[in-house]
N, C-alpha and C positions, 0 to 999 in steps of 0.2 A: 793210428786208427785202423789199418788194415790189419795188423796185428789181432786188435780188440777182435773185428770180423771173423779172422782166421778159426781166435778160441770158441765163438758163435757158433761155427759151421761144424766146428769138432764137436761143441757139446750137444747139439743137435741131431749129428749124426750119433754120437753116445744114446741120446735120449729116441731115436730110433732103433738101433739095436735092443735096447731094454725095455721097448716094444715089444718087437718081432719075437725074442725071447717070452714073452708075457702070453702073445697071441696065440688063436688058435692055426697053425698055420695051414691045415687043412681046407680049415672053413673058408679063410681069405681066398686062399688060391678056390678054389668052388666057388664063391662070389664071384671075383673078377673074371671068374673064366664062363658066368652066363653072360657078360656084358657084348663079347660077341661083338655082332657090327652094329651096336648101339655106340658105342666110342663114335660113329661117324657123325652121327647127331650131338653127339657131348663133345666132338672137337668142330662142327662147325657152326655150332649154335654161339661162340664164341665171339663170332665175327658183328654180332649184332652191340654186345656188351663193348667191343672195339669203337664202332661208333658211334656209341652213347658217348665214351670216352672222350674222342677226337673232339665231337662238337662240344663238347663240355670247354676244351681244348682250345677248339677256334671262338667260343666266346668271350673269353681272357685276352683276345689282342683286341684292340681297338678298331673301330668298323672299318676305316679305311686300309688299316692292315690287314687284317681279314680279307676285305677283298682281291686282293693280289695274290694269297695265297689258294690253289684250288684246293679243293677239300679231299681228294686224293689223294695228295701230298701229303696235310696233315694226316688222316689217317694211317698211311706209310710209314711216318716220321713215330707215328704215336705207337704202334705196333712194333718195331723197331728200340725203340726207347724202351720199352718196356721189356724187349727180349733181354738189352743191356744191361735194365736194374736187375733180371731176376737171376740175372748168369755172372754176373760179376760183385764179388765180398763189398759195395761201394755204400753201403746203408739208404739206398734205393737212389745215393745221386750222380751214381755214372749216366743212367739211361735219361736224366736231365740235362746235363752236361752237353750232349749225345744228339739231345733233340736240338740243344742249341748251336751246335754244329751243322748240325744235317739242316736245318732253316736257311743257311744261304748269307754270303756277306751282302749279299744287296740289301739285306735287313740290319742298321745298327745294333749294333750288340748290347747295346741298354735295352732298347726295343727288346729281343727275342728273350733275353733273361728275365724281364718283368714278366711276359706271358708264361714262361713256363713257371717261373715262383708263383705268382697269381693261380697258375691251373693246380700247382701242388694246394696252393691255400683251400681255393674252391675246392680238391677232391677232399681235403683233410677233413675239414668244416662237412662236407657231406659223409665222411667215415664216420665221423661224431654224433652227427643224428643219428645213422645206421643205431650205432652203436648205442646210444641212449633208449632208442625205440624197441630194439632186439632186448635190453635188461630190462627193460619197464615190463615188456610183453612176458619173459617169462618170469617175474616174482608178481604180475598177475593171474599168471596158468599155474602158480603154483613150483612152479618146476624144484627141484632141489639141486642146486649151482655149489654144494657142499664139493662134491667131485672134483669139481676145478679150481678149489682154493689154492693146491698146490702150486700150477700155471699161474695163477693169478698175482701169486706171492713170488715167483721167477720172472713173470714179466714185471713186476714194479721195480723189482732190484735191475732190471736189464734196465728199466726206460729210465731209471734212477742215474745206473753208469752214464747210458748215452747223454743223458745232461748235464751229469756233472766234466764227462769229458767235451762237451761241448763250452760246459763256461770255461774250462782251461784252457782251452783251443782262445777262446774271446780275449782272456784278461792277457797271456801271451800277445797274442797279435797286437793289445792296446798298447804293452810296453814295449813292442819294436817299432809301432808307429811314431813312439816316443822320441825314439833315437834320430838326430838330425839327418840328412838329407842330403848331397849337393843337387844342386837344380843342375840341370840338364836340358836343356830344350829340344835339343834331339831326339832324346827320349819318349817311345812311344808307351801310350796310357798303358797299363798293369788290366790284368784282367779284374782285379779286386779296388782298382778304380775307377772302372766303370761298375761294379758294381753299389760302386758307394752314391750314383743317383738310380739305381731299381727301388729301393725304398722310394724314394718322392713318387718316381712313376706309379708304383705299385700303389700309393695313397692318392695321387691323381684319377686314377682307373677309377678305383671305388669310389670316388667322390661324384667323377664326372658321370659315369656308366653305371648306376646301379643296378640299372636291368641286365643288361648282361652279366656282370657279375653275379645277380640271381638266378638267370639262368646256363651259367656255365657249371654254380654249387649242383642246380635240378639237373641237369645230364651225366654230374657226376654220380647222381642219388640214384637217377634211374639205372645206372651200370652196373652199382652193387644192387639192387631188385633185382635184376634182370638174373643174376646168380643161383637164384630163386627156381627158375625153371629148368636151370643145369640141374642144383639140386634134386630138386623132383623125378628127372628124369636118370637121375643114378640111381637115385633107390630103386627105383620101378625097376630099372635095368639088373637090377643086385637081386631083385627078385621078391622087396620088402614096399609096397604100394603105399605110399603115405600121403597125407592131403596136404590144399594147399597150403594152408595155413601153419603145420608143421615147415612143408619146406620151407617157407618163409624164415620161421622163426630158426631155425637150422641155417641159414644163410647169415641173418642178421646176426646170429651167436658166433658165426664164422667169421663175421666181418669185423667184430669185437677184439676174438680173440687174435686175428690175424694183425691186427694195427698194435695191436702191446708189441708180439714180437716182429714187427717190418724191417728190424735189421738183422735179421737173421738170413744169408744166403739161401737164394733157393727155397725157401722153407722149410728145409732140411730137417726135418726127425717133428719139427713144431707141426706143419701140418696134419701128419698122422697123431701125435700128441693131444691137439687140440681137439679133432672131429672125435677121436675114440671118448674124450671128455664128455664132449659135446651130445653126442651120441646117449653114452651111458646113462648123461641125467635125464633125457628125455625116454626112459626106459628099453633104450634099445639093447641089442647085444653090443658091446664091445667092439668085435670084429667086425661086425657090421659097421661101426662110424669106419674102422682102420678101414677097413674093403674101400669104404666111398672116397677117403682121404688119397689113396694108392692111387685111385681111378681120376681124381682131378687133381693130382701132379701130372701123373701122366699128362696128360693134357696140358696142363700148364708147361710146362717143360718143353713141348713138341713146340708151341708157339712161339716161346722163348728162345730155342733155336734159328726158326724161321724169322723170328727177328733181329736176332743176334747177325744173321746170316745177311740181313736187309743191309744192317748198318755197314759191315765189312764190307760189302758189296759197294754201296754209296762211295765208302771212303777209299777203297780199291781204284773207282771210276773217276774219282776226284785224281787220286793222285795220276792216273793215266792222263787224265784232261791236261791237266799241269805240265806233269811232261812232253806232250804231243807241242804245247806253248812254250818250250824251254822258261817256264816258273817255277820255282819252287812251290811244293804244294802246301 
């Protein structure tokens, strides 16, 4: 799988170069260089879509777990997580992995795995709407989405691979489960043992808690919205003033395009890819989508560090604590 990632990241940064090469490089750099100290506003407006996130996040645990966690923590945790998925080749499931970690063994580890699959479910299921709402909205504006047939036609072959290597991954794993066994009683559970009761949880949850489960999907929905006013305020910053209802529909096309390719590391070469698409059909210039794209990596990246930075940090402190107790960590 990492492998697969690896070729992702190279073609991406290919399909960046063959960008940059395309671009006008003048105009980008003149773009990005009115944004100034607008960037403070477009890295800290960030913080809000963070906890849309979280609580989307703390509504996927069950109320009495919920309440033992304080919501700074998740927050932390969620921030963190996220630096993980977007900095490491893992097809977004290091920084879940990550969260499950950094939650703590005083929480069983069926518990903490169900909430984070559950928070994936809910954010997916709200990308979906994103996503269905952003095409509706522009083959009713008319828009002409010709541009990005070529994207469209590289992500189904990407989301194609990723499933086909996913059932091979499955039908593998069925015929080693095949293979007998000696029992062992000593033997402690496998991490893919416990994961074999996060299904029942994960269909308890929704049974028992629909509300929450509908409002963990709505804090996810409001997170991708909330992108919407980053939007806006890039363009403004780039020096191109567009309404709200553009940004919108510029977010929700982003949100689209960004869930086809979500295994691509970093978003490497696909985010400039995408916005310059994105961009073009809604009559902009070109450069103009690449400028905006440049301008929210940046960003995205800085955060990504900073959480990247969270986790090492946590697991640094962990392994200090351990030591100071003569335990292994």
């Amino acid at each position: 799988m990492k492998k697969f990632e690896i070729a992702l990241l190279c073609a991406g940064m290919t399909m960046l170069g063959v960008l940059l090469h395309k671009m006008d490089f003048a105009m980008v750099c003149g773009s990005i260089s009115m944004v100034g100290a607008g960037f403070l506003l477009i890295f800290f407006q960030e913080i809000v879509a963070f906890v849309f996130n979280s609580l989307g996040w703390q509504y996927s645990f069950s109320r009495q777990t919920a309440a033992k966690i304080p919501f700074r923590d998740i927050l932390k945790i969620r921030v963190a997580g996220d630096g993980v998925n977007y900095l490491t080749p893992s097809a977004t499931l290091a920084g879940e992995w990550s969260r499950t970690i950094m939650l703590g063994s005083e929480h069983p580890l069926a518990e903490r795995l169900s909430s984070v699959a559950l928070a994936k479910i809910t954010q997916a299921l709200a990308m979906v709407l994103s996503s269905i709402a952003g095409l509706a909205w522009a083959f009713a504006r008319g828009v002409n989405l010709d541009g990005m047939g070529g994207l469209l036609k590289g992500g189904g072959w990407l989301l194609g691979g990723i499933i086909g290597l996913i059932v091979l991954m499955e039908v593998r794993g069925a015929l080693i489960k095949k293979q007998p066994e000696k029992a062992d009683k000593n033997k402690k559970l496998s991490v893919w043992q416990h994961l074999k009761s996060v299904d029942r949880e994960i269909m308890l949850f929704v049974r028992e808690c629909p509300g929450r489960f509908a409002l963990s999907t709505l804090f996810f929905l409001l997170a991708y919205l909330w992108g919407a006013f980053e939007a806006y305020w890039i363009c403004r910053f780039l020096g191109h003033t567009v309404t709200v209802e553009t940004a919108v529909l510029i977010e929700l096309l982003s949100i689209f395009m960004d869930g086809i390719f979500f295994a691509v590391p970093g978003k490497a070469g696909t985010q400039e890819a995408t916005k310059t698409a994105i961009f073009a059909a809604l009559g902009f210039n070109p450069s103009f989508g690449f400028s905006f794209a440049i301008i929210r990596h940046m960003r995205e990246i800085l955060w990504a560090v900073i959480g990247f930075y969270m986790y090492y940090h946590h697991q640094n402190s962990k392994k200090a604590t351990a030591a100071e107790a003569n335990v292994p960590a």
